[in-house]
SEVEX-736296 format. One line per 4 residues: their letters; for each residue x, y, z of C-alpha. Coordinates in Angstrom, 3 decimals. Layout:
N
A = X:Y:Z | ...;
END
This chain:
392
XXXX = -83.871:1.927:-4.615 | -80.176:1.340:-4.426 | -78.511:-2.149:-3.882 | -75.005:-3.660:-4.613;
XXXX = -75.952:-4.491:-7.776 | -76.499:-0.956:-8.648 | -72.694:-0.469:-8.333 | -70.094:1.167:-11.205;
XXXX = -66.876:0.646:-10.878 | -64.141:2.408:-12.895 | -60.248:3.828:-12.146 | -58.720:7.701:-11.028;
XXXX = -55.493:8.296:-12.377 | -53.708:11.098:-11.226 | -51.886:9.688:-12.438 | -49.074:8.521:-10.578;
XXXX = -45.472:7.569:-12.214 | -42.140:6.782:-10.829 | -39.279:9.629:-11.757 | -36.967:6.598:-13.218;
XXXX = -38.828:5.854:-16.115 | -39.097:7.736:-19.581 | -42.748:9.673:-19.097 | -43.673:9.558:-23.093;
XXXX = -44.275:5.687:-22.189 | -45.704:6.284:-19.026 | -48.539:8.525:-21.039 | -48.582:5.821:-23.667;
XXXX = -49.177:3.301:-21.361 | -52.008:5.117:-19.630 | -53.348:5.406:-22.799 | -52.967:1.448:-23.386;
XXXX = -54.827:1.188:-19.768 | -57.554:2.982:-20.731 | -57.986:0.452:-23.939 | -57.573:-2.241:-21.637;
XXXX = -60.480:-1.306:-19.110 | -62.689:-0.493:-21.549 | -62.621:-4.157:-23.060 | -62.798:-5.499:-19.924;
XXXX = -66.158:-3.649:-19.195 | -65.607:-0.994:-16.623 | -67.815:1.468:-16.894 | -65.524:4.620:-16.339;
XXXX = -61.646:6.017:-16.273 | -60.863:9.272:-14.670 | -57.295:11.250:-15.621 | -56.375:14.276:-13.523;
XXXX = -54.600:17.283:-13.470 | -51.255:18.554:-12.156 | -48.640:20.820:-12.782 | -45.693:20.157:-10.409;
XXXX = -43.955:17.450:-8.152 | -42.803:14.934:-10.456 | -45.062:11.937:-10.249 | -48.504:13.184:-11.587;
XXXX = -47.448:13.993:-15.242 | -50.807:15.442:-16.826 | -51.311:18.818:-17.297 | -54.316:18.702:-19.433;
XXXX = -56.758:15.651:-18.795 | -58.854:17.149:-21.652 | -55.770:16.227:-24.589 | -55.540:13.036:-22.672;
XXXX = -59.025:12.188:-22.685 | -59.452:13.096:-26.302 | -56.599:10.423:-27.413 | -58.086:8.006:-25.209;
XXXX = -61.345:8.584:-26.298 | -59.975:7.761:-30.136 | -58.791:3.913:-28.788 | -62.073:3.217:-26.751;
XXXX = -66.024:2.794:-27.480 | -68.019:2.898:-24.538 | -66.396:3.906:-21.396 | -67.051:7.106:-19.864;
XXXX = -64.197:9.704:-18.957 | -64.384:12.293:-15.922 | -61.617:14.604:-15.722 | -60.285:14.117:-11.965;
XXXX = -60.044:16.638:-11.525 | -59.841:20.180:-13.583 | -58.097:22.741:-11.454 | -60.710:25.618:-11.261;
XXXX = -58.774:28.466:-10.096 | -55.738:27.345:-12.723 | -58.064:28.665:-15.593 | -60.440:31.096:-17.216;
XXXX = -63.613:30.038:-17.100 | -65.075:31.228:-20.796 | -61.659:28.856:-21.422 | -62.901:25.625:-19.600;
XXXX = -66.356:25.753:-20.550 | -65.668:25.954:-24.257 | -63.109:22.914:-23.941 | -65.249:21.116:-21.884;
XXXX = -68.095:21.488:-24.954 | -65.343:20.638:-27.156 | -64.144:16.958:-25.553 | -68.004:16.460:-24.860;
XXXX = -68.840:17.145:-28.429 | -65.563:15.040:-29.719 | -66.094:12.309:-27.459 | -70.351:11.690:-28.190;
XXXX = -71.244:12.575:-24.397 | -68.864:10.372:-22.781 | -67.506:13.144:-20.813 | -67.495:13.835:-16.827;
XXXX = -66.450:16.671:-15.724 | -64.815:16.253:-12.502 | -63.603:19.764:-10.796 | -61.724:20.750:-7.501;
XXXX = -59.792:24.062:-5.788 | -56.599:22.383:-6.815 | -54.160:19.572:-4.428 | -50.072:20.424:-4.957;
XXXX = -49.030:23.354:-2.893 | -46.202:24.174:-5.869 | -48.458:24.304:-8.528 | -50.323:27.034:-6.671;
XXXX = -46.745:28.598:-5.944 | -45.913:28.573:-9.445 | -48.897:30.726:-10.722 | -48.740:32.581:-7.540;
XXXX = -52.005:31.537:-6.017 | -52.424:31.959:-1.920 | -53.414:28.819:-1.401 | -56.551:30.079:1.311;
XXXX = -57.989:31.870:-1.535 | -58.059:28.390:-4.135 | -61.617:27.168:-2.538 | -63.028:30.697:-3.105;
XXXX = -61.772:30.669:-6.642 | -62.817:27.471:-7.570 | -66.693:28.169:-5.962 | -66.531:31.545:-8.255;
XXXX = -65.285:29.912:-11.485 | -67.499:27.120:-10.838 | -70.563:29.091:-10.807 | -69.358:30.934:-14.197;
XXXX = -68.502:27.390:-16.033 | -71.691:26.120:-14.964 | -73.784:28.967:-16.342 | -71.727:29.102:-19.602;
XXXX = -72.801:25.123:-19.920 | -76.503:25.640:-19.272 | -75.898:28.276:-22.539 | -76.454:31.545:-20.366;
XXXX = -74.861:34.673:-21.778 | -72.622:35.749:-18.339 | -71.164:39.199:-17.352 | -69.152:38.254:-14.174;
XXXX = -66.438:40.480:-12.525 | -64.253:38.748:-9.554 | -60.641:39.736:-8.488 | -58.990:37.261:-10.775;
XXXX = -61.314:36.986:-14.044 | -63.832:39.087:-16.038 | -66.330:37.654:-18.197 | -67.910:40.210:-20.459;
XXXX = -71.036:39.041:-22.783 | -69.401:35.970:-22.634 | -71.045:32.618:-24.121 | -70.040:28.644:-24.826;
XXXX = -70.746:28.727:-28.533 | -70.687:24.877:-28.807 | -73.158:22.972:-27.185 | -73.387:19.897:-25.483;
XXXX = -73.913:16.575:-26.900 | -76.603:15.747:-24.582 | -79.243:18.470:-24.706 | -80.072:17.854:-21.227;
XXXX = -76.196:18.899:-20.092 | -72.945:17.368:-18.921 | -72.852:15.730:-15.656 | -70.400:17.787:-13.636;
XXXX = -68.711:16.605:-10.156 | -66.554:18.509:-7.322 | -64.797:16.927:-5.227 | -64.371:16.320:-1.845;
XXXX = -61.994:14.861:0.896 | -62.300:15.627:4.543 | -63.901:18.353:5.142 | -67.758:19.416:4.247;
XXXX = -66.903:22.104:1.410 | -67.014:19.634:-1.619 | -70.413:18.565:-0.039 | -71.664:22.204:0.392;
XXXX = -70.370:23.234:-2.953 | -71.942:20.141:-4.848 | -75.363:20.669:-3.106 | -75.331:23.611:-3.846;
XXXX = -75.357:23.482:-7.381 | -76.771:19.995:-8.202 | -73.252:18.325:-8.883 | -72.220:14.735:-8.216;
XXXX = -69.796:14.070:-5.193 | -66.458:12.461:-5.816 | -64.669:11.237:-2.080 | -61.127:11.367:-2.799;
XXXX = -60.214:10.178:0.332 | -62.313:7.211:0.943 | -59.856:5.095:2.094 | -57.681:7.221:4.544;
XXXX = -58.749:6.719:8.199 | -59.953:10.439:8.495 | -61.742:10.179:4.746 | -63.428:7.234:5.740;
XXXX = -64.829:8.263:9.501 | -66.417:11.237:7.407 | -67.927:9.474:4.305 | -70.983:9.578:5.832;
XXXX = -71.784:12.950:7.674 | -70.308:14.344:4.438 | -73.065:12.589:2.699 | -75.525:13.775:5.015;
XXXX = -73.755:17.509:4.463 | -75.050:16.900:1.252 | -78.098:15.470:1.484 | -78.779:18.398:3.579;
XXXX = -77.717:21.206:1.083 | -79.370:19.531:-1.912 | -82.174:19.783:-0.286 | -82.310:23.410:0.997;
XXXX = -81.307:24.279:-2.982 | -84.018:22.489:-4.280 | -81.743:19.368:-5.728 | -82.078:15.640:-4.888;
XXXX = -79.313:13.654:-3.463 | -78.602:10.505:-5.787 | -76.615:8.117:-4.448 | -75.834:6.786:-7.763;
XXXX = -73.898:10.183:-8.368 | -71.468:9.471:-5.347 | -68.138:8.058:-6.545 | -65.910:6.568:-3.618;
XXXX = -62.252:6.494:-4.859 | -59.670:3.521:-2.940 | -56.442:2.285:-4.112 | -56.167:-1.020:-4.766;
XXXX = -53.999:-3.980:-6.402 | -54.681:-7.795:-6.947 | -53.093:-10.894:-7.636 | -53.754:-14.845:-7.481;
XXXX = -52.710:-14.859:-3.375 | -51.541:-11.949:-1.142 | -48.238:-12.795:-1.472 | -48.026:-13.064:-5.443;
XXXX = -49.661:-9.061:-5.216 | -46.768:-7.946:-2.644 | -43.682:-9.716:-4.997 | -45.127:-8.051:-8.106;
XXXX = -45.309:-4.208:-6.285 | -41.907:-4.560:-4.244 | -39.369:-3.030:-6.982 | -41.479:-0.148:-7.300;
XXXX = -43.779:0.396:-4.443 | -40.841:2.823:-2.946 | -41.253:5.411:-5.853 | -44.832:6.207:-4.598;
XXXX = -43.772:6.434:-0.666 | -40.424:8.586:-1.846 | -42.974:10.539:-3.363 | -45.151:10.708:-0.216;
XXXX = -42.077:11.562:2.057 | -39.950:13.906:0.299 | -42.757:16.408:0.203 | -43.232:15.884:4.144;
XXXX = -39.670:15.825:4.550 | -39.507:12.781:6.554 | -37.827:9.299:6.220 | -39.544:7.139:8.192;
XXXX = -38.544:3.386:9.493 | -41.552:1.829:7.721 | -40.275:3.503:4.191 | -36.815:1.673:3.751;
XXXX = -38.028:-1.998:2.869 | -41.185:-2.937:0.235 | -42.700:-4.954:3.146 | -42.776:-1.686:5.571;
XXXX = -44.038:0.235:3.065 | -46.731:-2.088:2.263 | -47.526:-2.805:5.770 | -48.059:1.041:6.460;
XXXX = -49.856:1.587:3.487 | -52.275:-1.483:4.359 | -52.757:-0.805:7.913 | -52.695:3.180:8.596;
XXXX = -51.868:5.523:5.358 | -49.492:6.704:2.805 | -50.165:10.686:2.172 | -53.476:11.472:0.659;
XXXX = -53.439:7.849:-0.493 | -55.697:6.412:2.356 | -55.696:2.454:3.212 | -54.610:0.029:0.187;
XXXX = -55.842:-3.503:-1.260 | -52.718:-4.886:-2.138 | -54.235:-8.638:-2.206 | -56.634:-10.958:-3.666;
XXXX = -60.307:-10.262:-5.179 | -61.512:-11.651:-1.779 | -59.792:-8.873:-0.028 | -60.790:-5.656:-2.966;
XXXX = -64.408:-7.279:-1.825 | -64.347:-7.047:1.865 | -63.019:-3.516:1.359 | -65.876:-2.449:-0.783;
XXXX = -68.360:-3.980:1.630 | -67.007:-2.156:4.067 | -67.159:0.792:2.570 | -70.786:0.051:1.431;
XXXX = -71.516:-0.967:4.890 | -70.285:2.622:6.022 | -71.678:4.721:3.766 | -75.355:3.674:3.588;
XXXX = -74.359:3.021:-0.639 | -72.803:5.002:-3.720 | -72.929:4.992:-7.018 | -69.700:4.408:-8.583;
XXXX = -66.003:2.682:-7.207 | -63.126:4.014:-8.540 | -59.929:2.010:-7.911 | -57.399:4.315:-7.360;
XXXX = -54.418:3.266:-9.802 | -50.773:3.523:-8.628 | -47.962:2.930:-11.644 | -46.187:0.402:-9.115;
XXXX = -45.634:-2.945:-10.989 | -45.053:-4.319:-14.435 | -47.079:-3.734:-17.168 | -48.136:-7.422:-17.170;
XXXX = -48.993:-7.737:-13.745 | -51.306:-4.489:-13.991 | -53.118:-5.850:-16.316 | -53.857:-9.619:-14.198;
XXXX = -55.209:-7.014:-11.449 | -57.575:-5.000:-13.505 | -58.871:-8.618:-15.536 | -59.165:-10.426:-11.614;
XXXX = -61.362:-6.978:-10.802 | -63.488:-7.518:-13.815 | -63.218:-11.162:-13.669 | -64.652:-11.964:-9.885;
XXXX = -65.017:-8.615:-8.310 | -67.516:-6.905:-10.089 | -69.704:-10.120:-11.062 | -69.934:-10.744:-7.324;
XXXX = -71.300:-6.947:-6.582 | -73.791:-7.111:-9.818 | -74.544:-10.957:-8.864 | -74.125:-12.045:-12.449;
XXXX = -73.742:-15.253:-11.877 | -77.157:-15.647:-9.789 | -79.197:-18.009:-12.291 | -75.894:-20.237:-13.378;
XXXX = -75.727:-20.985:-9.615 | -79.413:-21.396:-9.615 | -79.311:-23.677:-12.491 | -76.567:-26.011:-11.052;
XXXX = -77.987:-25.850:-7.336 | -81.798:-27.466:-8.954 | -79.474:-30.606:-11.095 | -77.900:-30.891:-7.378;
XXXX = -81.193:-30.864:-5.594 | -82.790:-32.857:-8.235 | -80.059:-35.149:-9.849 | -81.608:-38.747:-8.514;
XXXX = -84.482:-37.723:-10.905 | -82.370:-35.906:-13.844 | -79.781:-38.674:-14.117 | -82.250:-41.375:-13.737;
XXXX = -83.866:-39.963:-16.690 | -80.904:-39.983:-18.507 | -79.814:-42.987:-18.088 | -83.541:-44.214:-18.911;
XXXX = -83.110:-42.177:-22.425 | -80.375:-43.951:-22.849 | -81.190:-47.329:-22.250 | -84.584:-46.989:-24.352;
XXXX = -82.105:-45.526:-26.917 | -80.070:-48.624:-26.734 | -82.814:-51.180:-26.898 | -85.220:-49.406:-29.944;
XXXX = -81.841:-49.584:-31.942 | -80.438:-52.948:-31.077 | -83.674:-55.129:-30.098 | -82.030:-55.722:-26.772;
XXXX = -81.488:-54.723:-23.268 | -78.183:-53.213:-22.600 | -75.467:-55.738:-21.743 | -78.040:-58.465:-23.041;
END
């Protein structure tokens, strides 16, 4: 049965960089992130993949994921997500056996049609045929995986006698995930074959109203496919940011906050009012949306709760919260928000602290009779040593 406690939480990286700083320490520093979450107990870290635009600057999760992988011990890694259509599938099966192999089974493999327009442009992919692609390769990767031996002709690969050579590390498989956003096709497609659901778009007004008749899209197709729906495979996905007090969060994002919004707006084409101070721009972010960024926490642990309650309360339950990480303060001050996460957000979710509350409530309740012990101890103490009563 699920409850809060049940709860994973972990971060999705696109990941997302300002264009003013030098992106070699940008990657390093992702890499240095990933170190830091896994000593600070998160139970996953997802990197995506993207080609174009400027402020997503990893074209192959799977490298990053394997240097990562080198630095860390127990956290899991879900590629978020590997652009179906972008690749061969005899290709991204046998790298995906590879990193799982390399990495001892720490590996999710997160998948999707495919999000930036020019990336599609650039390989000259329509973009109405990038679903259809990624359903076709998806099929093909996920037969190569179980170890079948596929022949598989489509307009835009051929697989001939083809077969993964490597297996992997689990013999039971490689938990695979497709996402989804608004509409129901990452819920039909992941129903379809068994997969876990990731919701992208958790946090944007539309993303949210759907959470959960997407859910129940699922729940649905599982079904008629002969699959269970596991709530502990649903991964939510919602920015967030924390400091000591609200206003401590908003002074350490305001130098940077307006590389993320530039980013938002000069694909739109649009300068909005909101976009030309930090406090607009956090204000919009907080209250309606930024892009495909959905609703932020830019606040305290009290606030990064109340969201995920919300979004508990909403969806019935899921499995896994991903905080969706934004490169928009110092390197110092990203690290204070991912320890006050670890530090008093998750313990409150996976009630942690349950029996040392316990413990101090009963010395409370029953401290006439504790301390009056003590101090009885004590005394006797005091008088089989000395002869005498205290003070006597």
């Amino acid at each position: 049965m699920w409850t809060p406690a049940s709860i994973k939480f972990g971060a999705f990286l696109a990941p997302y960089h300002p264009l003013t700083a030098d992106p070699a320490l940008q990657l390093r520093r992702d890499i240095d992130l990933m170190e830091h979450l896994d000593h600070l107990g998160f139970d996953e870290a997802w990197m995506g993949e993207h080609h174009s635009t400027g402020a997503e600057i990893v074209p192959a999760p799977d490298v990053f994921i394997a240097a990562a992988a080198e630095r860390t011990r127990r956290i899991r890694f879900g590629t978020g997500v590997l652009s179906l259509p972008y690749h061969h599938p005899l290709v991204t099966a046998d790298r995906i056996t590879q990193l799982d192999l390399q990495t001892r089974g720490r590996l999710i493999v997160g998948t999707g049609p495919g999000k930036i327009p020019l990336d599609a442009h650039m390989m000259g992919i329509d973009p109405i045929d990038q679903r259809r692609m990624q359903g076709e390769a998806l099929e093909a990767v996920l037969r190569l995986l179980r170890g079948e031996v596929v022949t598989m002709q489509t307009d835009w690969f051929t697989l001939r006698d083809a077969r993964a050579q490597l297996p992997t590390y689990d013999p039971a498989g490689i938990e695979v995930a497709t996402a989804s956003t608004i509409s129901p096709n990452g819920s039909v497609l992941a129903g379809t074959h068994g997969l876990s659901l990731l919701s992208l778009a958790a946090s944007s007004p539309s993303g949210f109203e759907v959470l959960d008749r997407n859910w129940g899209v699922y729940e649905k197709v599982s079904a008629e496919h002969g699959h269970r729906a596991d709530r502990s495979m649903w991964r939510v996905v919602n920015p967030m940011f924390l400091a000591e007090t609200r206003a401590d969060a908003e002074r350490a994002v305001s130098r940077r906050i307006h590389a993320i919004a530039e980013y938002v707006n000069r694909q739109q084409g649009i300068e909005p009012d909101w976009a030309q101070t930090p406090g607009g721009i956090i204000e919009q972010w907080r209250t309606d949306t930024l892009g495909e960024f959905g609703q932020v926490v830019i606040g305290t642990p009290e606030d990064a709760i109340a969201q995920i309650e919300r979004l508990i309360e909403k969806t019935g339950g899921f499995g896994t919260l991903l905080i969706l990480h934004v490169d928009m303060a110092n390197w110092e001050d990203t690290v204070r928000s991912y320890e006050l996460f670890a530090s008093e957000v998750i313990p409150y979710f996976k009630n942690r602290n349950a029996g040392r509350r316990a413990s101090l409530q009963f010395a409370e309740d029953h401290r006439d009779h504790l301390i009056g012990g003590l101090v009885g101890a004590i005394t006797k103490a005091h008088n089989d040593y000395y002869g005498q009563p205290v003070g006597a």
